[in-house]
N, C-alpha and C positions, 0 to 999 in steps of 0.2 A: 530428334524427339526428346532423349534423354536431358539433352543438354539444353531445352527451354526450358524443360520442368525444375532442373538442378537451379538456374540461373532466377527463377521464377518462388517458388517455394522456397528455398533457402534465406532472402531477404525476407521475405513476408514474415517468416517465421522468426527471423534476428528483429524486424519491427516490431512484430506483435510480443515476442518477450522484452525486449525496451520498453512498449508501454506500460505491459503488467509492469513492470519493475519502476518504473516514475508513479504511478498513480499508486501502487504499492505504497512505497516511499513516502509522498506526500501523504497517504492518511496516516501511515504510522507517525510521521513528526510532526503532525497536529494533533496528537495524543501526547506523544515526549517534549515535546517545545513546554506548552504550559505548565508538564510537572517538573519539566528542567525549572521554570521560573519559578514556579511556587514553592517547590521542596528543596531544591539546592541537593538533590541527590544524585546516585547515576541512576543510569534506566538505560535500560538495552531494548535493542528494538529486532524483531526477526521479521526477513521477508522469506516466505516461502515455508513458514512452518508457526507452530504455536510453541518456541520454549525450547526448541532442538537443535543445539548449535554444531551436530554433527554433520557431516563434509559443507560446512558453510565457509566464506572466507570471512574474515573480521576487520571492521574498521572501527577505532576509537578516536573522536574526538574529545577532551574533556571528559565530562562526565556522561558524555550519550557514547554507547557499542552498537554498534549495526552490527547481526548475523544475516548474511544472505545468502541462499541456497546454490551451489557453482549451478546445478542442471532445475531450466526454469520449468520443466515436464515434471518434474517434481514437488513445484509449488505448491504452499495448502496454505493458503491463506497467510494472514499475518500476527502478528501481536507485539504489543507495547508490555512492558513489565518494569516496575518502578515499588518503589517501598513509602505509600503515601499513605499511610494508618494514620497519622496526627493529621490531616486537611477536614476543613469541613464539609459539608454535603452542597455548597452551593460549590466550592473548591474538585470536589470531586464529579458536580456534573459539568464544572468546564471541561477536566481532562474526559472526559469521556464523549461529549460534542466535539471536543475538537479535531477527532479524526472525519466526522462525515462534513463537518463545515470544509475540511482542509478537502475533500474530495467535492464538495461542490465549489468551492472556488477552482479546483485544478481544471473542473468541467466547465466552470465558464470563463475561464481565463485559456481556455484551449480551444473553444467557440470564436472567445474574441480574435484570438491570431490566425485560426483558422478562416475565420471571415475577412482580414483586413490582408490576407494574403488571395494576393488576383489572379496571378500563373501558378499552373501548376508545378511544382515542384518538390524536391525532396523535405523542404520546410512542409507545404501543403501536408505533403505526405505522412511526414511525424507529427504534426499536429492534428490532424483527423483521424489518426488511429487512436491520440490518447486522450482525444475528445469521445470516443466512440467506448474504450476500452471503461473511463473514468464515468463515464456517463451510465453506463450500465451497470457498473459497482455503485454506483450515488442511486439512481435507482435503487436496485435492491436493497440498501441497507435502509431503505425507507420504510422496509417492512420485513422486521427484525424477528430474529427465533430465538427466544433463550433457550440456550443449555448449556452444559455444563464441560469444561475440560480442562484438560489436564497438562499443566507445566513445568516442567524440572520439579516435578514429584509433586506439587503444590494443586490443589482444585483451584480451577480461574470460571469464574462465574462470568460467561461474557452472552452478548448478543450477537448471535450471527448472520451475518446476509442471507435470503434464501436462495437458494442453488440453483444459479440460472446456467450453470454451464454442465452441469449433472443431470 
């Protein structure tokens, strides 16, 4: 008995933090891509937190830092952080679209492989869960909560998904 549940829950649960972690992902670097192009700055990006790069691993390319969280039970969301004060307002509502466009693309570009795969298998498998995972993040940020928080000391005025897992 032990050993179908170990075998059973354990994957599910390495899938289901894989998907958070790609759909994560993709919306945070549809927020950094654009101000990477537009500002020529760096912009760090966190998954699993707003601003708190503690017990995170780090990855730097260029000018973009990825902070991601080692334990995915501890993720709280995400956030993009860049230094975009000189852009103008039409410049500042692309970076800001560009996380939930980049999560409705991940959603129907995970429909489409989802769909055009016939047997089931472990592709089937990863793509219907971050069809499923991204679909319900794109969802929710379609009806947004402002408030207010807090990053490496700084207030970050953002909008947040409503709390469908709370």
């Amino acid at each position: 008995m032990f050993e179908v549940i170990f075998t059973s829950i354990i994957p599910l649960a390495i899938l289901v933090a894989f998907a958070f972690f790609i759909t994560f992902l993709l919306h945070e670097l549809g927020h950094a891509i654009p101000t990477l192009l537009l500002t020529r700055e760096d912009v760090v990006i966190y998954i699993g937190s707003l601003g708190n790069p503690y017990k995170c691993f780090k990855v730097s390319i260029s000018q973009l830092t990825i902070y991601c969280k080692y334990n995915p039970l501890l993720w709280y969301k995400g956030c993009c952080v860049s230094f975009d004060h000189d852009l103008t307002i039409d410049q500042r509502l692309l970076l800001v679209a560009g996380g939930p466009i980049a999560s409705l693309a991940g959603t129907l570009a995970s429909w489409l492989l989802l769909s055009s795969v016939d047997e089931g298998g472990i592709l089937r498998i990863i793509s219907g869960s971050i069809f499923t995972i991204s679909f319900i993040i794109t969802v929710s940020i379609l009806f947004p909560v402002f408030s207010i928080r807090y990053t490496a000391g700084d207030i970050l005025y953002i909008m947040t998904p409503i709390k469908l897992f709370v």
